[in-house]
C-alpha positions as YAML, in Angstrom:
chain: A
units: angstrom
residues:
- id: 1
  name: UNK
  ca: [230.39, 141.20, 140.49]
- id: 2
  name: UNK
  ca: [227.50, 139.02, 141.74]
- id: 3
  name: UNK
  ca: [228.88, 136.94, 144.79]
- id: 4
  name: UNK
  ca: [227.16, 133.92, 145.61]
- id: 5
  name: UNK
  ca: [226.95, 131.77, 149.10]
- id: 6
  name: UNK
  ca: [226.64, 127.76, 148.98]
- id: 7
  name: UNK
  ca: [223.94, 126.38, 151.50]
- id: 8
  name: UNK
  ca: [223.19, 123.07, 152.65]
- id: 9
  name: UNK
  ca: [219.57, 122.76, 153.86]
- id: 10
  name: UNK
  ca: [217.82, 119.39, 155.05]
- id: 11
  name: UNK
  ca: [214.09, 119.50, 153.91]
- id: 12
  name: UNK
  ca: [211.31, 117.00, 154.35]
- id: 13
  name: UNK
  ca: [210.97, 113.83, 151.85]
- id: 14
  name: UNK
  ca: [208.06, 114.93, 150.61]
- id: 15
  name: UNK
  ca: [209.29, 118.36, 149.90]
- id: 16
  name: UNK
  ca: [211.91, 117.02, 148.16]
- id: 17
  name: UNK
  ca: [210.13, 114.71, 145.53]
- id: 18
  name: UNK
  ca: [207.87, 117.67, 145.08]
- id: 19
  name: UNK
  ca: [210.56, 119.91, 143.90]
- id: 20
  name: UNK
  ca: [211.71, 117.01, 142.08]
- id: 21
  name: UNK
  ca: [208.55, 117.05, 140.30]
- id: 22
  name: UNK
  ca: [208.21, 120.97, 139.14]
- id: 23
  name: UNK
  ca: [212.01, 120.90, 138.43]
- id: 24
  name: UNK
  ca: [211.20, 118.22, 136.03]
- id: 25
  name: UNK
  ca: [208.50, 120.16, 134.39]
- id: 26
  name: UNK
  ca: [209.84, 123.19, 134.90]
- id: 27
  name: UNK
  ca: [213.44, 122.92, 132.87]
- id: 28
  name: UNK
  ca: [214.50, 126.26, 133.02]
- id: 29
  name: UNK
  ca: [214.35, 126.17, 136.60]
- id: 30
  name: UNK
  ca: [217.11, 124.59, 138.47]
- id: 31
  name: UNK
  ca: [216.96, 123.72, 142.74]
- id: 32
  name: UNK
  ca: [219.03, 126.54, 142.85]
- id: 33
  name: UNK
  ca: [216.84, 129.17, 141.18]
- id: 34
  name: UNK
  ca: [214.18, 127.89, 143.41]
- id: 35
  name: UNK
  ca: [215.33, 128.28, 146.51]
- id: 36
  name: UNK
  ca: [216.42, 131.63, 145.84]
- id: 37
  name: UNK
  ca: [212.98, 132.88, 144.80]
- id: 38
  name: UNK
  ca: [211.76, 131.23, 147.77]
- id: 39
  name: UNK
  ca: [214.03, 132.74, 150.37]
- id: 40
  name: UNK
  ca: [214.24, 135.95, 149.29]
- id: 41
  name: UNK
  ca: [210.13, 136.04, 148.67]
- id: 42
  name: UNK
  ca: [209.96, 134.77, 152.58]
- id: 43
  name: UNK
  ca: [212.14, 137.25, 153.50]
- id: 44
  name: UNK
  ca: [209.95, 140.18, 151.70]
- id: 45
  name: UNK
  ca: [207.26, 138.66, 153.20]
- id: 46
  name: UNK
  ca: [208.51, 138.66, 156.51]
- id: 47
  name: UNK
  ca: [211.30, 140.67, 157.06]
- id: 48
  name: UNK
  ca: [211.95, 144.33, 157.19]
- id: 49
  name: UNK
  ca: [211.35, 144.75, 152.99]
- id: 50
  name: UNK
  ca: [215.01, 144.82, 152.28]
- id: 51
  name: UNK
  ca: [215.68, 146.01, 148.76]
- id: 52
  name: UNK
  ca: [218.27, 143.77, 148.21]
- id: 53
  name: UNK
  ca: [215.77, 140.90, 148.95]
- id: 54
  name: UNK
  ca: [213.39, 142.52, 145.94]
- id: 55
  name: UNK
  ca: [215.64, 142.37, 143.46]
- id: 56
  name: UNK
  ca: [217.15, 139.01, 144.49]
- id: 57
  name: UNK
  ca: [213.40, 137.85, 144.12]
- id: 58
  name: UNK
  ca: [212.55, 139.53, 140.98]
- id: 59
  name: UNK
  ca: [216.03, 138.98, 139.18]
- id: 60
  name: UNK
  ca: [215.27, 135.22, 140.27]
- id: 61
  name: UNK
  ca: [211.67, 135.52, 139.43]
- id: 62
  name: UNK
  ca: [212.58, 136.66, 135.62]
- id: 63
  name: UNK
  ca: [216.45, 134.32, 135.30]
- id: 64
  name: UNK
  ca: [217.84, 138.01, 134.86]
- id: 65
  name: UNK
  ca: [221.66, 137.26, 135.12]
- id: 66
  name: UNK
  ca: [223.37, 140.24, 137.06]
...
C-alpha cells in the first residue's frame, strides 16, 4: 500500500504563476505530481542517493501508479 504525506509549502509569486502556467499546458500533470518529481529529484541530487528517492522520482517521472 502506497502511503502518502500532505504538505503545505509557501513558494514565491512568481513560482507560483509559473507552475500555473506548465500545469496548464501540461494536463496530465497535476501540482502534486510536480512537486514530487521535484523533491525527490533534489533529494537524488543532493542527498545520500536513497533508493526510495529513485523510484519516487522515476514512478513520478513516468505517472506509474504503485
Amino acid at each position: 500500500m502506497k502511503i502518502t504525506v500532505s504538505i503545505l509549502a509557501e513558494i514565491p509569486e512568481e513560482l507560483h504563476e509559473s507552475l500555473k502556467g506548465y500545469l496548464e499546458s501540461h494536463p496530465a500533470w497535476d501540482q502534486d505530481r510536480v512537486f514530487s518529481a521535484a523533491l525527490s529529484l533534489f533529494l537524488l541530487q543532493n542527498g545520500d542517493s536513497d533508493r526510495r528517492a529513485s523510484r519516487v522520482y522515476l514512478d513520478t517521472l513516468f505517472n506509474y501508479a504503485a
